[in-house]
C-alpha positions in Angstrom: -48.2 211.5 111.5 -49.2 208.1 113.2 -47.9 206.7 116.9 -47.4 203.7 117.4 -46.2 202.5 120.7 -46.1 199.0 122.7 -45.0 198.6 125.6 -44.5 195.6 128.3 -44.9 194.5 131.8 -44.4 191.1 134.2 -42.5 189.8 131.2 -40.7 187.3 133.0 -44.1 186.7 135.3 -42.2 187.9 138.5 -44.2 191.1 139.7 -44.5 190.0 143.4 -45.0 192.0 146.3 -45.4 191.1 149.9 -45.7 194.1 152.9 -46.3 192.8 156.2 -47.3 195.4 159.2 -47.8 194.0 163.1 -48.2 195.0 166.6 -48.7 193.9 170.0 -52.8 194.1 169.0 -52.5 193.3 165.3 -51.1 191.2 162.2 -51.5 192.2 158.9 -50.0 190.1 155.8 -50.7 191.4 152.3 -49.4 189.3 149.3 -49.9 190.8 145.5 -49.0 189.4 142.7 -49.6 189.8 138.8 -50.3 186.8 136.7 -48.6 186.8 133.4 -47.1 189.1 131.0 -49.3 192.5 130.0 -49.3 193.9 126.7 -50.4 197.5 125.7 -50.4 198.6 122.1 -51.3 202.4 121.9 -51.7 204.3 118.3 -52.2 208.1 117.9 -52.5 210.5 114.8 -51.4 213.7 114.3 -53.7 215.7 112.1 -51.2 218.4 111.3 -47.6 219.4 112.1 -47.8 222.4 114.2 -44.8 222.4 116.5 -44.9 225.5 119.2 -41.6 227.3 118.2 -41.6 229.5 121.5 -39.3 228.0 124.1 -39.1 228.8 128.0 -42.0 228.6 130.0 -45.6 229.2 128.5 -46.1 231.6 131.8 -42.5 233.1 132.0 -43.6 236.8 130.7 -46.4 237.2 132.3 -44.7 236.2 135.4 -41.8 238.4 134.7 -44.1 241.2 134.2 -46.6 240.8 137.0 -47.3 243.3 139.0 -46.2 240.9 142.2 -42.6 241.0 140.7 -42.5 244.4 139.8 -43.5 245.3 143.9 -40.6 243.1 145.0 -38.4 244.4 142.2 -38.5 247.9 143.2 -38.5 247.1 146.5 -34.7 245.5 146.3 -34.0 247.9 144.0 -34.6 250.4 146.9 -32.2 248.6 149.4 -29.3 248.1 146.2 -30.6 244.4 145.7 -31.2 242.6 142.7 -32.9 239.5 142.0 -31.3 236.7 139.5 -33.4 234.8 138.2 -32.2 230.9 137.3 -33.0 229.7 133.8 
């Protein structure tokens, strides 16, 4: 499979910025400004079609199952608590 993306920036040449910071001791005046219109063509190729067909977080049964979790667990469990987990 082949990418192919462009994408734009300044198109209408008006990326202007101007900060301005001062004191009783100091003046600082910073202009910045991008001349004309930036282009970026990016192309990628996919090899293969593997799509990952497990959904949820890549850690979410390890952490689940950790021994961290299982602590606190029975420790709620001890005071008739319960945790709820969002998903």
């Amino acid at each position: 499979m082949i990418n192919v993306d462009l994408s734009t920036q300044n198109i209408f040449d008006s990326l202007k910025s101007d900060y301005t910071a001062s004191s009783s001791n100091y003046y600082n005046k910073y202009a910045i400004a991008a001349e004309g219109l930036v282009l970026q063509l990016t192309a990628s190729y996919s090899f293969n079609n593997f799509r990952n067909k497990q959904r949820g977080r890549a850690d979410d049964a390890s952490f689940k199952g950790g021994d961290a979790f299982k602590l606190i667990q029975q420790a709620l469990n001890a005071q008739n608590l319960d945790i709820i987990m969002p998903y």
